[in-house]
Structures are given as structure tokens and as C-alpha cells.
C-alpha positions in Angstrom: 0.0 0.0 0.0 3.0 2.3 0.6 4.6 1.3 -2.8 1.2 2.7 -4.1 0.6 5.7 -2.3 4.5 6.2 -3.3 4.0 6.0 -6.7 0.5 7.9 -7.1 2.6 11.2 -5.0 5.3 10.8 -7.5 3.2 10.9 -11.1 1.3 13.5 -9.4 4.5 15.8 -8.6 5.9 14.7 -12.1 3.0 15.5 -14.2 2.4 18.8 -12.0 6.2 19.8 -12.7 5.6 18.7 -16.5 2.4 21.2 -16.8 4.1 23.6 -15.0 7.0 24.0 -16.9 5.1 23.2 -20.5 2.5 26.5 -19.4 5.4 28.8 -18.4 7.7 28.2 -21.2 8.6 31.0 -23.3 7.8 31.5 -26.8 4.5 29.2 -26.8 4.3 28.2 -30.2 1.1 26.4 -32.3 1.6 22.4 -32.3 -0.4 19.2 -30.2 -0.5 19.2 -27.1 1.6 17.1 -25.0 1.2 14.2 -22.3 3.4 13.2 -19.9 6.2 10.9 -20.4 5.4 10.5 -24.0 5.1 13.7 -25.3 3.3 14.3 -28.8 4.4 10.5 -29.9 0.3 9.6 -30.6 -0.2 12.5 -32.5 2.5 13.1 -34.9 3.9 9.5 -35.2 7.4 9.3 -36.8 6.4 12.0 -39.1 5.8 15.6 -38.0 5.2 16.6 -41.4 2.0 15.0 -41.8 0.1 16.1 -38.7 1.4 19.8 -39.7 -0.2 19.6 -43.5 -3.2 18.5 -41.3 -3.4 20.7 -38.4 -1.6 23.5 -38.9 -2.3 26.4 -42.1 0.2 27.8 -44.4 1.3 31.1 -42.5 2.5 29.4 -39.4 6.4 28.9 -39.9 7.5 27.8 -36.7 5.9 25.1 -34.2 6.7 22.7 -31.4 6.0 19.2 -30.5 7.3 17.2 -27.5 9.2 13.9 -27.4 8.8 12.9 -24.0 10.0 16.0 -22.0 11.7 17.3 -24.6 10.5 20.2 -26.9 10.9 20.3 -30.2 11.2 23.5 -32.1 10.3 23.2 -36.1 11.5 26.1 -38.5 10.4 26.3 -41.8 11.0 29.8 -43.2 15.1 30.6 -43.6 14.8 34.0 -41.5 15.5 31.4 -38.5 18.0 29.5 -39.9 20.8 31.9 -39.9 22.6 31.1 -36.4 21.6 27.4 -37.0 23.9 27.2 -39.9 26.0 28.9 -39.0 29.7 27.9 -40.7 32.2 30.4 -40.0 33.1 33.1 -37.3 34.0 36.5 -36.9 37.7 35.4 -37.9 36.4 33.5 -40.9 37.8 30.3 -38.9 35.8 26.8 -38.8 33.1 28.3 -35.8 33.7 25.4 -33.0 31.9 27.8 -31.5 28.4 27.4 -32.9 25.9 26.8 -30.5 24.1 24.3 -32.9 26.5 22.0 -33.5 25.2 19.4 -31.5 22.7 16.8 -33.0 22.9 13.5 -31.2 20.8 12.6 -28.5 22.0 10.8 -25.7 20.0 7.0 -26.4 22.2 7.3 -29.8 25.2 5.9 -27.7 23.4 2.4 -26.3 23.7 1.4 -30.1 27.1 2.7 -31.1 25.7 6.1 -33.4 27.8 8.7 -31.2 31.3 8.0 -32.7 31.5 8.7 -36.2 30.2 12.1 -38.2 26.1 12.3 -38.4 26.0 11.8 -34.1 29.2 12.8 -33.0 29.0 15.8 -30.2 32.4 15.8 -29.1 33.8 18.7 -31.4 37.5 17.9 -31.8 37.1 13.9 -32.4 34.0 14.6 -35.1 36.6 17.5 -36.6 38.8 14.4 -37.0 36.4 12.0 -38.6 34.9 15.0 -40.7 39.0 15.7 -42.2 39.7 12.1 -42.9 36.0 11.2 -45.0 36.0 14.8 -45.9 39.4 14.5 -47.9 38.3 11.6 -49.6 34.7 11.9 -50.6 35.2 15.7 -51.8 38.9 14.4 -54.0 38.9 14.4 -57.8 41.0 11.1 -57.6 38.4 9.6 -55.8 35.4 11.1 -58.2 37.5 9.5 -61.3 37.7 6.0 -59.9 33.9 6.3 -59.3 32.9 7.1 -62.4 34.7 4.1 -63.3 33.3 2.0 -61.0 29.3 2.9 -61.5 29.7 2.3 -65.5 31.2 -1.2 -64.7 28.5 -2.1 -62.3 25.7 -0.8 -64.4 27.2 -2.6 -67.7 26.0 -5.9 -65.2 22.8 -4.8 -64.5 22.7 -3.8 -68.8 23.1 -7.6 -69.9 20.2 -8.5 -67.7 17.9 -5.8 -69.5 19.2 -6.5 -72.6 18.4 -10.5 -73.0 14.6 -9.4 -72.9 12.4 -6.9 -75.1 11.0 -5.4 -71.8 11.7 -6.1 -68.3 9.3 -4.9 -65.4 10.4 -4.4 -62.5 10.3 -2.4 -59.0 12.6 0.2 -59.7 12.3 0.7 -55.7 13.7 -2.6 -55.1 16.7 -2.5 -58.0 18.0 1.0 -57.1 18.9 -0.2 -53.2 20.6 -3.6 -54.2 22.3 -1.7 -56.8 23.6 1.3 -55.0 24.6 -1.2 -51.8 26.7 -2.6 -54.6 28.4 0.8 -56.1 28.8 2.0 -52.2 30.9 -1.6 -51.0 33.1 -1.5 -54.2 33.9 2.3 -53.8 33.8 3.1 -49.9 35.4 -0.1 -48.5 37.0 -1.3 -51.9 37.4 -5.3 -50.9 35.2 -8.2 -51.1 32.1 -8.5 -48.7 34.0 -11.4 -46.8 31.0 -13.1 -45.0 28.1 -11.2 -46.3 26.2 -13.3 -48.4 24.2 -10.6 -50.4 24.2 -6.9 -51.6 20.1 -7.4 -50.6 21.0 -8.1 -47.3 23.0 -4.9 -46.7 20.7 -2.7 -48.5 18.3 -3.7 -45.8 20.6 -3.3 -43.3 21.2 0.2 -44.5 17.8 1.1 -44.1 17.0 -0.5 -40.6 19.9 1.7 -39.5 18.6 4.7 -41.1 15.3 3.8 -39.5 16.7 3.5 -36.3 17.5 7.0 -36.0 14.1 7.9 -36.4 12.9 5.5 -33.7 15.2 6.7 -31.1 14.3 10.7 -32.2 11.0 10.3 -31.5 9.8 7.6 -29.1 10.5 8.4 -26.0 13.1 6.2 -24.0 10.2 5.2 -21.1 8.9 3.5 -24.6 11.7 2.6 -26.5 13.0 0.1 -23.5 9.9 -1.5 -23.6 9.9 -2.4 -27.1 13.0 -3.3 -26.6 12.1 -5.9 -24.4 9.4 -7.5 -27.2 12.1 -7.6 -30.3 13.5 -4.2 -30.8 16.8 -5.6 -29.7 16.8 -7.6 -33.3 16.1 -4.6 -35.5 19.2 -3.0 -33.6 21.5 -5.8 -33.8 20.3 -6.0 -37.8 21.2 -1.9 -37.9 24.7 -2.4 -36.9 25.5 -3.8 -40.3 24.7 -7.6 -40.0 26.2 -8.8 -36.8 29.2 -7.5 -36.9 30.0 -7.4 -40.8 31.8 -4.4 -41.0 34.0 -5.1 -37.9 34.9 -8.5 -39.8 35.8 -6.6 -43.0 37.7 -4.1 -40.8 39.8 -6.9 -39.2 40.5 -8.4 -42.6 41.8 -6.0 -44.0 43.6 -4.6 -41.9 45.9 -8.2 -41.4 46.0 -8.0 -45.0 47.8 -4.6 -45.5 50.2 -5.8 -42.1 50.5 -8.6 -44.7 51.9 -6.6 -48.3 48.6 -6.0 -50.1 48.7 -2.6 -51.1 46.0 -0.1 -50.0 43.8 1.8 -52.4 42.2 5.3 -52.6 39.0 4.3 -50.4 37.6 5.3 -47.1 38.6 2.1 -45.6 41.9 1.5 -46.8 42.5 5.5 -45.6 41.1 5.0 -42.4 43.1 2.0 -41.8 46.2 3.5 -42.9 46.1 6.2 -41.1 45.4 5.3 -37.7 47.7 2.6 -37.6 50.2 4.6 -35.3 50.1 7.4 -32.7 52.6 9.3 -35.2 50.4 10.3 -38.0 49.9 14.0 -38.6 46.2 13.9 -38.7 45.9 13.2 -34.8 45.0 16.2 -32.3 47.9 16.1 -30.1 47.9 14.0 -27.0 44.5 12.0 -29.0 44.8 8.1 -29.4 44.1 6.8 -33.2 40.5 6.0 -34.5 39.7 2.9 -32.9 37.6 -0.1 -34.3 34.4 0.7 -33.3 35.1 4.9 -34.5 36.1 3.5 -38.0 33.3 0.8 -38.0 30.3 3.6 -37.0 32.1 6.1 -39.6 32.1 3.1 -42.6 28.7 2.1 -41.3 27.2 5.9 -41.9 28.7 6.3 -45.1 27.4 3.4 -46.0 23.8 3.5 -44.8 23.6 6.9 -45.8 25.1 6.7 -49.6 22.7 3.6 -50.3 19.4 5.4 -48.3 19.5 8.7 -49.9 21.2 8.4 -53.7 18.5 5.3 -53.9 15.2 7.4 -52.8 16.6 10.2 -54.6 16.7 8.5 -57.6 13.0 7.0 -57.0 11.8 10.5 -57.0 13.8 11.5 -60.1 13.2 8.9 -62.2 9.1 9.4 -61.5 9.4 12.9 -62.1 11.0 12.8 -65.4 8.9 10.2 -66.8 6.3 11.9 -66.0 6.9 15.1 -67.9 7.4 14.2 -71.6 9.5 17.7 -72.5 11.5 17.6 -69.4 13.1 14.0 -70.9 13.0 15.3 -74.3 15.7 18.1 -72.5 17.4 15.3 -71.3 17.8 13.1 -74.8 18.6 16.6 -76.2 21.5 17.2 -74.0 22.8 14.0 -73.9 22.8 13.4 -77.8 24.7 16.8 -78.2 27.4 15.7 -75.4 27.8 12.3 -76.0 27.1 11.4 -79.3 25.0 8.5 -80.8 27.1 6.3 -79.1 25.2 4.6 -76.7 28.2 2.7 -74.9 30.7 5.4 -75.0 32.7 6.2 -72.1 31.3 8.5 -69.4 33.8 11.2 -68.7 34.3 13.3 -65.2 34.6 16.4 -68.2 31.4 15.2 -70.1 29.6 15.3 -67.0 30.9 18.7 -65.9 29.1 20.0 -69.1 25.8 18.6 -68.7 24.0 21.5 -67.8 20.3 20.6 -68.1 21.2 17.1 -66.3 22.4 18.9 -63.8 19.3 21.3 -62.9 16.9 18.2 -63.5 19.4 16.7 -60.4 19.3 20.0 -58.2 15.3 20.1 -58.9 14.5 16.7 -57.4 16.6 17.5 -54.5 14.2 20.3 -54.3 11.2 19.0 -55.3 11.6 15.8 -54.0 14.1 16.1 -51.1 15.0 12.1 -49.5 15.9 14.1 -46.0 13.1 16.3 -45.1 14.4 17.5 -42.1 17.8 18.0 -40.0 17.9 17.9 -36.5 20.3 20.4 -34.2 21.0 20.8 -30.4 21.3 24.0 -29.0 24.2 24.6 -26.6 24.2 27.7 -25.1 21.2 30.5 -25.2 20.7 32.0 -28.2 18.2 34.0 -30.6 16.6 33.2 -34.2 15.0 36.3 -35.3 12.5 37.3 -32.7 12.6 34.1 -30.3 15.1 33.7 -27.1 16.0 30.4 -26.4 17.0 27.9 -23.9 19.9 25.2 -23.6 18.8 21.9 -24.3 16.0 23.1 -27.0 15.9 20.7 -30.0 15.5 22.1 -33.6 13.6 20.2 -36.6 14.4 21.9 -39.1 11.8 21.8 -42.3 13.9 21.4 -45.4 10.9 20.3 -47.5 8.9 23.2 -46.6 11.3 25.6 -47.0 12.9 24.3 -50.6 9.1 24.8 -51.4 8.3 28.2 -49.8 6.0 30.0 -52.1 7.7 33.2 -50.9 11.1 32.2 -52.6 10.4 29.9 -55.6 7.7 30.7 -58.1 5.4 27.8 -58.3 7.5 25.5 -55.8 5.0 22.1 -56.1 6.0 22.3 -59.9 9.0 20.0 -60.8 10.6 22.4 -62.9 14.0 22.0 -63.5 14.6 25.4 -65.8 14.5 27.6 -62.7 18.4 26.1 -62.3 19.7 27.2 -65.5 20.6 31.0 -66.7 18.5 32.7 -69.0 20.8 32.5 -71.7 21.4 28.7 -71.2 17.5 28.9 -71.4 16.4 28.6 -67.6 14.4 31.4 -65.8 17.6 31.8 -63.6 15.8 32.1 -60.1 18.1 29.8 -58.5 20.4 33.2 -58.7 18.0 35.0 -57.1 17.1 33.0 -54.2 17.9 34.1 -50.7 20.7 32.5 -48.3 19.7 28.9 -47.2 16.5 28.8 -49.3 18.3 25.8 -51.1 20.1 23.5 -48.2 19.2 19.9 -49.7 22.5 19.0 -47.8 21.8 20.7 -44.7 24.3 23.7 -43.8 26.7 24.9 -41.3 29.1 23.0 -39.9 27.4 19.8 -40.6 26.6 20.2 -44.2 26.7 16.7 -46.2 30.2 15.6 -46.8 29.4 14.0 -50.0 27.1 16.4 -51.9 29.2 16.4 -54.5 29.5 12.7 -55.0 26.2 12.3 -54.8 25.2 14.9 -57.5 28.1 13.5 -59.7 26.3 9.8 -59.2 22.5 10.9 -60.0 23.7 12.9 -63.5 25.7 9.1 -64.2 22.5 7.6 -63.7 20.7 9.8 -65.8 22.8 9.5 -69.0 23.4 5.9 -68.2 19.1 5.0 -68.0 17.8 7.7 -70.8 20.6 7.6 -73.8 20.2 3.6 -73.9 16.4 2.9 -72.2 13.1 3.7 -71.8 11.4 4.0 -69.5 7.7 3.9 -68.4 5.6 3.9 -65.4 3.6 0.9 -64.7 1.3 2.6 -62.8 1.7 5.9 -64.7 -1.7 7.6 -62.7 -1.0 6.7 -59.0 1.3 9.0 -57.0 4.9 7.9 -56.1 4.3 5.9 -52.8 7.0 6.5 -50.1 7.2 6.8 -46.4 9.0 8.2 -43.4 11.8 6.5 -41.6 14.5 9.1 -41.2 14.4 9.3 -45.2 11.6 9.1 -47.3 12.1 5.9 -48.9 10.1 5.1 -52.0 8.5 1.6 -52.1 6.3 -0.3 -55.1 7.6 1.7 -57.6 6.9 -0.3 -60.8 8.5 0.2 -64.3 9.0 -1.0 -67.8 12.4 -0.8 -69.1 13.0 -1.6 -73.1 16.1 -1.0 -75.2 15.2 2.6 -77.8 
């Protein structure tokens, strides 16, 4: 009876305290209301967005929403995204300093996400990780092999396509077993040891994507009990099949102590360079990169590369097909840049001048955007435009919202790749015109993608490698793409044709 008497004093405290402090807070902003202990998680779901388009009208640019305790500030107009990004201060030096450079959240750790880039909060050892996959993701050497690598892989996929007049298939399904294959051969270089499948790892990628999204927005007093029915399989599943990448890790490393010679790849680098306390790239007095640091930075450049190049291309491919003069453009440009020949060698110059293939690539990741939103921590107190704020306060920040802000693009639901093009290469050049941070499909700040520019150079490949040999229809050419939230919005069922021209 005391146990119970006990227990009622302290959820009546708790959920007095919770009250009090959600009434008092400053800035009350529009959004549901919360409960104790689990926030907003019946209302909104995994997906904010949706219970905004339902709840919320067009003028509103900033709301809240509770996981658990926590609040959850969502901007979606770029007047309060100047401090949040920012990159730089006063001295023009990398800004340590920012008071948003956090984004992990503290249940991140209890499954090994806090020790490579996306999660990392400890500034000088995610500076590290950041310089290391930095240098090689953002080096031409790297973009040439690449390029080399794709057409090789996609020349596979070709003779498949090629034995039949048409082939049907779900493009949603072929684009993730693919890209798991392109991302293994050019990020770790070496075979897959013991992993039986590129399927298996493209799954892999996306339960670990997925997982970020769980531990975001269910609250921990939750999250431990679905832990306890299952959860703990999903997790184990995230970390990249039981331990593949630390196998892969271990085997290559005895096999450089062993002669092989290294290559220009993430792993090979990693490897290499924090294989002694002498190398130049260590913070002095800091031990090398251990195994689980390299494993959680190879396992985010891997989940990440297959989850977002893969939806992105979903989105892209739907788009184009369905706007005939749009993929006219296309057939256009790549005619005049590559010739009739539909085997010919893909170039890292050819694809520097495909201007057209390059706006139809910078318009899905408008349009279309895989990563809606980008989560931040705030530090230290601080103000975004007419708001004072708290240590502690999360930010949600709205990419998809703002990337379609009727205030900055001119029709913005339109897929209209022309507004990325100059007038006189025969665009409406509002892409020039458009103010700072209304186009962040990367993110911004400190934090920006480290492989925007691979990922652009992959989706143009893709382009000229599908449209100057294929074509393409959509089996389903009146229903809506169909795609969902986990982190990413990742495309399922979409069904195609695919025929030789």
C-alpha cells in the first residue's frame, strides 16, 4: 500500500512539474498538445510533417511538438536559420563555437551512433572523422575512380535488361541492391567477406537509417519496452549484420600488415592512417581511431550513400517520366554531349558540361528532397529572429517546406528544372536569385553533407546511363509515387517497364 501511495505522490509531482514548466515556457508556439512521459508521440507519429499539413495552415512557420520532455522547435522559413547554420566566425575560422553544433541525442550511444560524423557531439574527435572522409569523398581522384566504378556495375545490370524486349520491375527494389553494390566497391573497396548478399546490406542500410528515427521520436520510457518485445533484433540487424563491417575491418587490416597494397578508399585510408600514434592527422595527445570509431564512420557512409542516392533516384526517375519535355531536355543534351554512341565512355569532363542534367538533379533535390528534415541541439542560449531560447531546446528543421516556400520559388509544387539554368542557357535563372539557405538539400553549417558532391556527380551518371540507352515507363503511370517516413523518405512499389530505344 505504501509502494502505491508512493508511486501515485510521484506521477502526481511529475505530471504537476511537466504542466508547469510546459504553461510557463517562453515563446508558446502552435503544435499538439503534449502528455506526460510521452510527449506528442500519438499524434504526430514518426512523421511531423503530416500532422502539420493536417493541423496547422500555411502562415505558421515555426511550431513545437514534445518527445517525452523534450521540446521540439520546427522552423520552416530561412529567416531562422541563420545562427543554426551557421559555418564560420567573426575570424572566418571553422566556428567550434556554434551553439548548434550538436545533433545526437544521448540514447544514440546504447547502439554505437555517437562515434562517427552524423552523431558525433564531441567537437575535436568529429573534426577528425569529418577531415579524414572529408578529404576523400570531396577528392577528384576519388570522383575519377567512381565514375569508373558505376559504368562497370551498371554494364552488369545492362546484360540482364538487354536478353529481354522489356523487363518490369520495382525500380524501388533494383535501385537499393544496386547502390549497396556501387557503395561496398567504392567506400570499403574489398570483397564483402562473409556477407552473403548486396540485398542483405541494402536492408541493413535502411534498418539503420530507421533507427535514428525510432530513437528521435519515441520516448526512452517507450523505447526500453519495445525493446524488451524484439526491438533488440532490428538494432542488432542496424549495426550492419552482426558485426560485418568489424569482420571486413579486421581483414583488412591483417591484410595490408600482410603486403597487399591499399587503395584510394575510405577504408583503406582509415586504416592506414590510424595505424600509429605518429600520424599528422591526430589532435595532439589523442589516441588513433579505434575499431568501433572506423566501424560507425564506414557504417554511416554506407547507410547513408545507399538510403539517400537510392530514394533520390526513385523521385527523379518518377518525375522525369512523368513530364514528356522535361526527358525530351534530357535526350537533347545528352545526344549533343555524348554522341549517338550509346556505350561510350562516361567522362568526369562530359559530365561537368551537362548543364540541363544537372538542374533536372538539383530540382528533385528540391522537389523531391529524401531528408526532409535535419535535426540540431542547441548549446548555449541564443536568438533566431524574434525568439530567445533555452539550452537543451531541439531544432527540426523543415527542409521540404522551406525548398518549397512560395515566398522564394515561383510555383514551388511544380518540378521544374529550368528555374536552375541561366537565362541564356534557357532557364528562368531564379536559382540566382534566391535568398541564403533557401536551397540546403545538404543541410548547412558545420554539418553540411560531406558527400554532396559525389552524390550529384552519381545521380547525372544515372541519368545519362538510363535515358541515352532505355526507356522507361511507369507501370502505374496515374497513381502518386508511394513512399514513407523513416528518417528518409524511402520510395516503395515503384513499378516500371524498361525496353532497349
Amino acid at each position: 500500500m505504501e509502494i502505491v501511495t508512493f508511486a501515485g505522490i510521484f506521477l502526481f509531482l511529475y505530471i504537476t512539474y511537466f504542466y508547469f514548466r510546459y504553461f510557463t515556457r517562453p515563446n508558446p508556439l502552435p503544435g499538439p498538445f503534449p502528455l506526460p512521459f510521452i510527449g506528442t508521440a500519438f499524434q504526430i507519429g514518426l512523421d511531423p510533417r503530416k500532422w502539420a499539413e493536417k493541423n496547422l495552415n500555411d502562415s505558421i512557420d515555426i511550431w513545437e511538438f514534445y518527445v517525452g520532455p523534450f521540446r521540439v522547435i520546427v522552423p520552416c522559413n530561412v529567416k531562422y536559420l541563420d545562427k543554426i547554420y551557421l559555418l564560420y566566425n567573426g575570424a572566418k575560422n571553422l566556428s567550434r563555437e556554434s551553439k548548434f553544433f550538436k545533433r545526437g541525442v544521448a540514447a544514440y550511444d546504447e547502439v554505437g551512433m555517437l562515434r562517427g560524423i552524423m552523431f558525433n557531439n564531441v567537437f575535436h574527435k568529429w573534426k577528425r572523422s569529418r577531415q579524414f572522409v572529408t578529404r576523400i569523398l570531396m577528392s577528384k581522384k576519388y570522383h575519377y575512380g567512381f565514375i569508373n566504378s558505376v559504368q562497370k556495375i551498371f554494364k552488369v545490370f545492362e546484360k540482364q535488361w538487354d536478353e529481354n524486349d522489356i523487363t518490369t520491375l520495382d525500380f524501388s527494389k533494383w535501385v537499393t541492391c544496386y547502390k549497396a553494390k556501387v557503395t561496398i566497391v567504392t567506400i570499403i573497396g574489398q570483397p564483402l567477406y562473409n556477407l552473403s548478399s548486396f540485398d542483405s546490406i541494402s536492408k541493413a542500410a535502411s534498418e539503420y537509417i530507421a533507427l535514428f528515427a525510432f530513437l528521435v521520436f519515441v520516448p526512452k520510457c517507450i523505447s526500453n519496452i519495445v525493446m524488451l518485445f524484439g526491438f533488440n533484433t532490428v538494432k542488432k540487424n542496424s549495426m550492419f549484420l552482426n558485426g560485418t563491417m568489424r569482420n571486413i575491418i579486421q581483414n583488412r587490416r591483417n591484410e595490408i600488415k600482410n603486403g597487399s597494397t591499399t587503395s584510394f578508399n575510405l577504408l583503406d585510408l582509415l586504416l592506414v592512417s590510424n595505424s600509429s600514434n605518429d600520424s599528422e592527422e591526430y589532435i595532439e595527445g589523442e589516441q588513433p581511431m579505434d575499431d568501433d570509431e572506423i566501424e560507425n564512420n564506414l557504417a554511416e557512409s554506407t547507410a547513408t550513400s545507399i538510403e539517400t542516392i537510392s530514394n533520390t533516384l526513385c523521385f527523379l526517375i518518377y518525375n522525369v517520366v512523368k513530364n514528356p519535355s522535361i526527358l525530351e531536355k534530357i535526350h537533347a543534351e545528352i545526344l549533343k554531349i555524348f554522341g549517338s554512341d550509346i556505350n561510350s565512355t562516361i567522362t568526369y569532363e562530359t559530365l561537368e558540361s551537362c548543364r540541363y542534367i544537372d538542374a533536372v538533379v538539383k530540382e528533385t533535390l528540391r522537389h523531391s528532397n529524401p531528408v526532409p528534415y535535419n535535426l540540431r541541439m542547441l548549446d548555449d542560449d541564443e536568438r533566431t529572429d524574434k525568439f530567445d531560447w533555452s539550452p537543451g531546446t531541439w531544432f527540426w528543421i523543415d527542409h521540404r517546406r522551406i525548398m518549397n516556400d512560395p515566398n522564394h520559388w515561383k510555383e514551388p509544387t511544380k518540378f521544374n528544372p529550368d528555374r536552375f539554368l541561366s537565362e541564356e542557357n534557357g532557364g528562368t535563372d531564379e536559382f540566382s536569385k534566391i535568398c541564403k539557405n533557401g536551397y540546403v538539400p545538404f543541410g548547412g553549417g558545420l554539418r553540411i553533407c560531406p558527400g554532396r558532391i559525389l552524390a550529384l556527380i552519381e545521380l547525372k551518371m544515372l541519368i545519362v546511363l538510363f535515358f541515352r540507352k532505355y526507356n522507361i515507363e511507369l507501370v502505374n503511370e496515374n497513381e502518386p509515387i508511394k513512399y514513407v517516413y523513416r528518417a528518409t523518405y524511402q520510395v516503395h512499389d515503384l513499378m516500371i517497364r524498361i525496353s532497349q530505344k
